[in-house]
N, C-alpha and C positions, 0 to 999 in steps of 0.2 A: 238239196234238198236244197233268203234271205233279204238278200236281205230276204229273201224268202230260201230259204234252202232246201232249197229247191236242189237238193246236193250239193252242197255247200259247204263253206268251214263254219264249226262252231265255235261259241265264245265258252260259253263255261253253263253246269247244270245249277241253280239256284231256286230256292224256293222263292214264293213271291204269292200277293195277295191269300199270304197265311197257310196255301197248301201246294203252287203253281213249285216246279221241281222240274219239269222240262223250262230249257231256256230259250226263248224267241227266237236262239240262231240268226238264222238269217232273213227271217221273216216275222217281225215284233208287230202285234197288234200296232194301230194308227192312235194315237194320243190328241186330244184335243186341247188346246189352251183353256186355261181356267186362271178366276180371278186372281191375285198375287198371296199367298196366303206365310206372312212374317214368319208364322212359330212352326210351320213346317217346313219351310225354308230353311230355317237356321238349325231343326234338329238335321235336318240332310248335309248341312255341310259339316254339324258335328261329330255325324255318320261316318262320312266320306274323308273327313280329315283326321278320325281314325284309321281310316283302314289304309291312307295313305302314311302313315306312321307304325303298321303293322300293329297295332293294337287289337288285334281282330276278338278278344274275348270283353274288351271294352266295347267295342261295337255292336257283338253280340247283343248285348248287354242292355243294349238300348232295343229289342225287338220283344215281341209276343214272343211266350214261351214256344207255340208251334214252328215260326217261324225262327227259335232259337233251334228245335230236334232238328228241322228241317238241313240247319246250315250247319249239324258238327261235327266233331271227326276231320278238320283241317277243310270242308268245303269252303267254305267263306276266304280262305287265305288261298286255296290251290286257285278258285273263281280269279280273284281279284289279280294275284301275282301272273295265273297264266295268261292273261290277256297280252301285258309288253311282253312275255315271253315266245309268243308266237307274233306278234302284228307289230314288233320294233317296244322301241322309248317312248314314253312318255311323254307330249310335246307342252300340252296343255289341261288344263281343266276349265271348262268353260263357268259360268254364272248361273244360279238356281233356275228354274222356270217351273212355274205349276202346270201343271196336266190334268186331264179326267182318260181314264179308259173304261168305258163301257160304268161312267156313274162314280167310280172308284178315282179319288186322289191321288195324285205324285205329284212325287218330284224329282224332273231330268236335269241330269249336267253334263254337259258333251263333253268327252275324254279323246283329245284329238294325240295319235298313235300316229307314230313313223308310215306305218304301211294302211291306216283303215280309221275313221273317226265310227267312234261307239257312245252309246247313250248311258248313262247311270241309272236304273230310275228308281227312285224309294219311295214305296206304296205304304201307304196311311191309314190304320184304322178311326174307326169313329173315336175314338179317344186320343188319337197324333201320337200310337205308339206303331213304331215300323211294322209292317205286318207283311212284308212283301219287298223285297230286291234280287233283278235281275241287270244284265248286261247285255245290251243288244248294238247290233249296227245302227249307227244314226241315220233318224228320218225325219222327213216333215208328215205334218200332222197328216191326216190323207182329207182331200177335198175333190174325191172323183165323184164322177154322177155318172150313170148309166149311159151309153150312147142312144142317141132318140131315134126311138124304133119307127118304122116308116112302116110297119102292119101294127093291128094291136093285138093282145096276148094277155092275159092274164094271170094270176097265181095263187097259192094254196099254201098255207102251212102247216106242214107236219113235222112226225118226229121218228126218227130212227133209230129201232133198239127199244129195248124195255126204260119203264121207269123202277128207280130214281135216275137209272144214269143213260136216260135217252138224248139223244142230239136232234137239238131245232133242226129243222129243213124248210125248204121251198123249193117248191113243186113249179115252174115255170109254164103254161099251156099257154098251146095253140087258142083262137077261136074256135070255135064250133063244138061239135058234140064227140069226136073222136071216132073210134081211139083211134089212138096216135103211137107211134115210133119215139120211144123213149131214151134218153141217154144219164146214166151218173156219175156224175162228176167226181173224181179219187184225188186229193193233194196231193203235195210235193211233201217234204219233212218238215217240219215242225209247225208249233199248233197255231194255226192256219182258222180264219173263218170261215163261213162259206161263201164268201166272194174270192177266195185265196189275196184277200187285198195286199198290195204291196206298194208302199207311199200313197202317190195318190192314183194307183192305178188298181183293179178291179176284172181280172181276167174269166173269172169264172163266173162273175154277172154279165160279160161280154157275150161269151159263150151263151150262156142261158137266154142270153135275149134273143141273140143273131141267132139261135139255134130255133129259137118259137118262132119268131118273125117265119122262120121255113116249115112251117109245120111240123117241128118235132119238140117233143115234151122235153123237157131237165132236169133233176133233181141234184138240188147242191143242199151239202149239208155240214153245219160247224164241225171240225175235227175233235176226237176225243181229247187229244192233249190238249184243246186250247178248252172245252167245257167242263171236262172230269178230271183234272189234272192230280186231284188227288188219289188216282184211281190209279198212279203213276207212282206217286211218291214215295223212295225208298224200296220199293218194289221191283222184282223182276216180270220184264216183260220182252214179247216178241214184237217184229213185225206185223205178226198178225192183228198182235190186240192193237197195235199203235193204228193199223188200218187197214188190212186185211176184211178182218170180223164183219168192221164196220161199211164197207162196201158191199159185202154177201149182203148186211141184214137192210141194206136199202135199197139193191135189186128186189129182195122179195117183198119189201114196202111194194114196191112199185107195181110188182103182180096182184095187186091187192084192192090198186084203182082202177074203177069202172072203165074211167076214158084214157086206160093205158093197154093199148094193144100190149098184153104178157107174152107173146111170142117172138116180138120186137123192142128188146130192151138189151141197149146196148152199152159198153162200160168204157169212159175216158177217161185214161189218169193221167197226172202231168208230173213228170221230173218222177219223186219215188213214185208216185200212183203209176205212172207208166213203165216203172220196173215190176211193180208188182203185180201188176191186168193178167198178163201170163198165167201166173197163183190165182188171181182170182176169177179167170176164166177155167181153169182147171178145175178149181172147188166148186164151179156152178157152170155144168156144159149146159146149159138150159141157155145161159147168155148169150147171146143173137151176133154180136160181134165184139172185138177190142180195140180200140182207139190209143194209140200211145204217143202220147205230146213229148217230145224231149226226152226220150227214152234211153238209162242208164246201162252197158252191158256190159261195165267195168267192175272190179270191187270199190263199193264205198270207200274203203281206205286209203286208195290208191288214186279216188277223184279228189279226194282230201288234200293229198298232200299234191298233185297236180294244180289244183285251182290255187292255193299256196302259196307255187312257184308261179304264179301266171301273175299273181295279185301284187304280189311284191317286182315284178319284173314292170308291170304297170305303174308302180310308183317313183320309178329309175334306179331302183337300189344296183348294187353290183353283185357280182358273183360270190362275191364272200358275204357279203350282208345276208342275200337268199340263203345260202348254205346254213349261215347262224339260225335264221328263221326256221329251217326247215329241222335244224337239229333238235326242237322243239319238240316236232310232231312222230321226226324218225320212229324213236321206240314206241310211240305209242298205236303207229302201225302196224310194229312188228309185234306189238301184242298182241292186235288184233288177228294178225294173220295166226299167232299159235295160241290158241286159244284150245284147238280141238286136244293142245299138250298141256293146257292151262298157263295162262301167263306168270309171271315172275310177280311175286304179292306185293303189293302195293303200289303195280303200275299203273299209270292212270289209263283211259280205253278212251280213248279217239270220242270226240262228242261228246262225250258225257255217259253214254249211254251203258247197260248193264252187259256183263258177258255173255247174258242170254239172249240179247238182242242181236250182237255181231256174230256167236254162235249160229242163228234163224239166217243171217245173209251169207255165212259161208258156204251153209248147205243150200242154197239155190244158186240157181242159174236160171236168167230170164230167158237166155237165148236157147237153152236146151228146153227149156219147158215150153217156150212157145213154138218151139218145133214137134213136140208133142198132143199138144189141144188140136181140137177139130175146127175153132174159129177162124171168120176170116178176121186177119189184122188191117188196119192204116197207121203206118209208123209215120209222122212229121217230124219233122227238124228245122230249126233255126239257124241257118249259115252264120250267123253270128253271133251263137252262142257259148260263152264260155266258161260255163259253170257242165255244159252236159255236151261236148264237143261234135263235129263232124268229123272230124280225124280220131277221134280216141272211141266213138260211140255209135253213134251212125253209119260211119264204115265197117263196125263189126255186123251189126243189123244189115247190113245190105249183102255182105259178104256171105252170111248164113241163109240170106230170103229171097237176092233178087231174082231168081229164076223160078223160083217159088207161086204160082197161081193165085194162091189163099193170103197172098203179103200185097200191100200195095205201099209205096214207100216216097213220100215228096218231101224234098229240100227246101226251103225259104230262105235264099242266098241273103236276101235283105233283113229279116226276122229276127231277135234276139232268141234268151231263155223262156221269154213268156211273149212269144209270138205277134211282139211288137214292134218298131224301129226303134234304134236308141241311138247314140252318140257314137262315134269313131274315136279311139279303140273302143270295142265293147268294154263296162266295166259296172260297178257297184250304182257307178250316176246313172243309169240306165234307169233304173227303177225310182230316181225323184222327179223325171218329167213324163207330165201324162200323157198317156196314149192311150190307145184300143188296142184289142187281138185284131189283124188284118182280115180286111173282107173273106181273101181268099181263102184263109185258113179255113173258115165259117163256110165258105162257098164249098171247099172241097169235103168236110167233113159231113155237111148235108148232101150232098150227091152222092158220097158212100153210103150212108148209111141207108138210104132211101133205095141203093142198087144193092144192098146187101140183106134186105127185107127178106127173112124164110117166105118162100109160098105159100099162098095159104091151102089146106087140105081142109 
């Protein structure tokens, strides 16, 4: 699902901006610089150098009572301790820096770990009482811009879902009067905008442009966990609420605009979106085709503790260091795997996430359900990605469809996890230098979909 997780490892679940309880993972909103501000500054490091002292109900102590419910019952101490506990020692603590995200004050301090450097950040109410801390992968601020579209295109904003708890969108068109051949955009894991932006890169506004530029419409739209997060918090939930739901109910947005051909609306999810298409082509055979970017056909727990060992083997550790790492996450696999026996009380569950959630992914199978829907699919892959593999994922996809008529299946030997070129070995720094999604991705995905058009009667 990190830095977009894009299936990915998680850091830890924390509350944040007073009700946020999903953790950015591997995908943490972009923070902007903001002027230097002393008195929050020094309550952050008075924060931070509690809780580097275990003091963690002194810490507490210092937050909004919500964000005190939010963090108790030992979250605050498992957060903070499980991070060296999975990603090494403690190497350093970086220096305060102010932030804004989306309006909202912080303040980050980079936590540089044996195996992955991660951000601190502690969010500010109008009063400088903490209202808000998470732990994410470290990033730079993001400064992508759109790639400059060489036809023009327009766009529309809407909203997906009922209010109060509807999600902004943008409706991406073609020129002209339509209708047009529509696509919606499905995330990776964790709460994601709808650009799915990652540092300073922006795939899913890539997408949406290269996809107008060809005459086909887009809808992307902000993920539940990153809008409603309260809607999360403390609560049990599924895949489905996390994004399931919220894909059905912006397919039928989209049967609802004039200049969207409703016969021709087609679903792209990427990383989890593209695990879950299958579900959500099942739950709506009305949907015209499925597009799966990066597409997972392993159990989550098992990509967990595989990307893990990859990360840490990336860093040069040895085989005993990995092993320690990994002793980390062992049981928390194996809770996840018996869960259908109920796990042993008080173990922690992989991500953060509730046992109704890993319950929702035991019982599916992407590969067996999409062998059961009537759509046609396009599975893509990035030869060099390795968060969602061609050896561990892509070969099972091929393995289950190549012969298959209704599957079309292409590799992108050069492509990461988000369908862009990065660095040698693949790794985390992929995602702070900018790029684009590749032409060709955009080039093949508009020729399918345009060849997969129901007829009209």
């Amino acid at each position: 699902m990190k830095r977009w997780l894009i299936i990915a490892l998680a850091v830890a679940l924390l509350a944040g901006l007073g009700t946020w309880t999903l953790a950015r993972k591997l995908a943490p909103a972009p923070a902007s610089a903001a002027a230097f501000d002393p008195e929050q500054a020094r309550l952050a490091i008075r924060f931070l150098d509690l809780l580097d002292a275990a003091e963690y109900e002194a810490a507490l102590a210092m937050a909004t009572p919500r964000l005190q419910q939010g963090l108790a019952g030992g979250k605050l101490q498992q957060a903070w301790e499980g991070v060296p506990a999975t990603f090494g020692k403690r190497e350093s603590r970086g220096e305060p820096r102010c932030e804004t995200i989306d309006g909202q004050p912080l303040v980050s301090s980079r936590l540089q770990f044996a195996m992955l450097a991660f951000d601190a950040r502690v969010v500010f109410d109008a009063n400088n009482v903490i209202s808000g801390f998470w732990i994410v992968p470290a990033s730079k601020p993001s400064t992508a811009t759109a790639k400059t579209a060489d036809a023009a295109r327009r766009e529309r904003e809407l909203s997906v879902g009922e209010e109060p708890l509807a999600l902004p969108a943008t409706l991406t068109l073609p020129m002209g009067d339509g209708p047009f051949p529509a696509v919606v955009l499905v995330h990776g894991s964790g709460p994601h905008d709808r650009d799915e932006t990652i540092g300073p890169n922006k795939p899913f506004l890539d997408l949406a442009h290269g996809l107008a530029d060809q005459g086909i419409a887009v809808l992307r739209y902000e993920k539940r966990t990153r809008v409603h997060p309260e809607a999360f918090a403390g609560n049990t939930f599924t895949v489905d609420d996390e994004t399931v739901d919220d894909a059905l109910a912006a397919v039928a947005l989209l049967r609802t605009q004039q200049d969207i051909d409703s016969r021709n609306i087609f679903v792209a999810g990427h990383s989890l979106g593209a695990m879950m298409a299958p579900r959500i082509g099942e739950r709506d055979p009305a949907i015209a085709g499925l597009i799966l970017l990066a597409a997972p056909a392993s159990k989550l727990e098992d990509i967990v503790v595989r990307q893990t060992r990859y990360l840490a083997r990336l860093q040069g550790m040895g085989n005993a260091e990995i092993a320690k790492a990994l002793d980390a996450i062992e049981p928390q696999r194996e809770a996840v795997r018996q869960l259908a026996a109920d796990a042993a009380a008080g173990t922690p569950l992989l991500l953060g996430l509730p046992a109704s959630y890993w319950r929702d992914l035991n019982g599916y199978d992407p590969i067996v359900t999409a062998g059961l829907v009537k759509q046609p699919m396009l599975i893509l892959q990035g030869g060099r990605d390795y968060q969602v593999t061609v050896a561990d994922e892509f070969s099972a996809w091929r393995a289950a469809f190549a012969t298959n008529p209704r599957f079309e299946m292409i590799e992108y030997p050069s492509l990461g996890h988000a369908f862009m070129t990065g660095n040698d070995p693949p790794g985390p720094k992929d995602a702070e230098s900018p790029a684009h999604v590749d032409h060709k991705v955009l080039d093949d995905i508009a020729r399918w979909v345009k060849g997969n058009r129901p007829p009209a009667t």
